[in-house]
C-alpha positions, -999 to +999 in steps of 0.1 A: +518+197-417+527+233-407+497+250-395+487+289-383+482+286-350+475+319-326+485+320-288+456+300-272+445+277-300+450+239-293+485+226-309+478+198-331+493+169-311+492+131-306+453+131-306+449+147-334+471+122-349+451+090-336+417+114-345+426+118-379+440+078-383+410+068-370+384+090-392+406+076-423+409+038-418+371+042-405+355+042-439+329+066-436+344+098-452+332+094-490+303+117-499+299+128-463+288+157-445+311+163-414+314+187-383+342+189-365+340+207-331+363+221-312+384+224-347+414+247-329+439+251-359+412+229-383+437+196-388+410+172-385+387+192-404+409+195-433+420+157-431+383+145-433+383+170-466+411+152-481+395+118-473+365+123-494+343+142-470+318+159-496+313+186-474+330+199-443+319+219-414+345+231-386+332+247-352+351+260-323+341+283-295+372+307-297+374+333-319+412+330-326+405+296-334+382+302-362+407+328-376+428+303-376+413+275-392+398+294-420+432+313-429+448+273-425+422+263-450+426+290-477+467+285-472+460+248-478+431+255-504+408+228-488+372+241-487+360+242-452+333+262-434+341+276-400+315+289-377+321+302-342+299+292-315+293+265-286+294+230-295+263+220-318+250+262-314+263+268-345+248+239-364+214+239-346+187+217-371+215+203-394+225+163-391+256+151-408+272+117-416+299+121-393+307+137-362+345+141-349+358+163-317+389+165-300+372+184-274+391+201-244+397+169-218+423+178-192+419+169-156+421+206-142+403+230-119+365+241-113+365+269-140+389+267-169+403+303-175+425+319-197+440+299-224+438+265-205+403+269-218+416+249-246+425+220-231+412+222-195+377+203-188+373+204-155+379+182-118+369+153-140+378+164-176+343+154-186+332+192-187+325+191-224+329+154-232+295+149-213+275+178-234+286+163-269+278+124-257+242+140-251+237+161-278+256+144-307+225+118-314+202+147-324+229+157-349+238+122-365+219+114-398+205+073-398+237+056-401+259+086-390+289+082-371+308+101-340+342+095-337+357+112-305+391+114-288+400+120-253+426+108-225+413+074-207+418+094-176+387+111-186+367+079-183+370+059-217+341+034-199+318+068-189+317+082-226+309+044-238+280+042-215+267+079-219+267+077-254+250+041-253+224+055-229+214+082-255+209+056-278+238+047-300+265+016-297+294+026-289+327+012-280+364+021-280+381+019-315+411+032-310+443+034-283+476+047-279+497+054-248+513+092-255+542+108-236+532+138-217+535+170-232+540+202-214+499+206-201+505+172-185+536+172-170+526+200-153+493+186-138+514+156-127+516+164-092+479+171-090+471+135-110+496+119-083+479+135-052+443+123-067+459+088-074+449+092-107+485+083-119+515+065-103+541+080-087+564+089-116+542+080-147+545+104-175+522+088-201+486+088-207+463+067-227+444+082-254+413+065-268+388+073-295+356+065-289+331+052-320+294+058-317+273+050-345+237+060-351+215+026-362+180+036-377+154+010-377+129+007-408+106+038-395+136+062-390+137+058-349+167+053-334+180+020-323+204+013-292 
């Protein structure tokens, strides 16, 4: 799908891809209310749209982003409402059905700056996958889902546990090894140094990681 996408906002690549197979086979889109965050150029956004998602809310932090999602969803004519701000800022007091992010994940320095900003997360890349495992349980509706892709050199196992100690179960429900693109292959010699890689590898793991919100009879949340 050919997309608007600014200098600076994420290209749509291989996550995406495994986000929006995953959000499709997971049977959880009809009637739903969605947010996406950290929509970049809005793909998942729209694809939860066209999957039966009754209504569809898209949130990034960068302005260029929004742009671009919105002018994306009028070219495409799929009804989405973008709102620029910080994570759940935007959405503060709403709960939806689903939950997805492809959030910014990529083992990099203290401060991302500059464009990396979109991709960059960090010495761990865990600089925004920690916030939404924490948050995202005050947004889900009883029964609400969060589906959320990242490389397993972020720690697959550490957004499984966080999200499981803020009460939801969780587990991995989806994987694919992914060739390096361009970010990568030019953190390889950092990954190497920090034996987070072998010498040589060019190829990650991506995972997407289900959490699902289980209400008991009076409305509290189950773990």
């Amino acid at each position: 799908m050919w997309l608007l996408r600014p200098p600076g906002v994420y290209t749509p690549q291989g996550d995406t891809s495994l986000l929006s197979e995953t959000v499709g086979s997971a049977a959880v889109l009809d009637g739903a209310r969605v947010l996406d965050l950290c929509t970049g150029t809005g793909a998942v956004a729209m694809a939860a749209a066209r999957g039966g998602a009754a209504h569809v809310t898209a949130v990034d932090i960068s302005a260029r982003a929004v742009l671009a999602a919105r002018l994306n969803s009028r070219v495409r004519r799929v009804p989405l409402r973008v709102l620029q701000g910080d994570l759940f800022a935007p959405v503060a007091g709403e709960v939806f059905d689903v939950i997805v992010a492809n959030p910014p994940y990529v083992i990099g320095g203290a401060t991302p700056r500059g464009r990396a900003r979109a991709w960059d997360a960090g010495p761990r890349g865990r600089m925004i996958l920690d916030r939404i495992c924490a948050d995202a349980p005050r947004h889900l509706a009883p029964g609400g889902t969060l589906l959320i892709v990242h490389s397993a050199f972020s720690g697959a196992g550490a957004s499984v546990r966080a999200l499981r100690r803020a009460g939801l179960r969780a587990e991995v429900a989806a994987r694919r090894a992914e060739p390096f693109g361009p970010v990568m292959r030019s953190r390889a010699a950092l990954l190497e140094r920090r034996a987070i890689i072998r010498p040589g590898q060019r190829f990650e793991e991506l995972v997407v990681i289900r959490a699902d919100r289980i209400a008991t009879r009076d409305g509290a949340l189950a773990g």
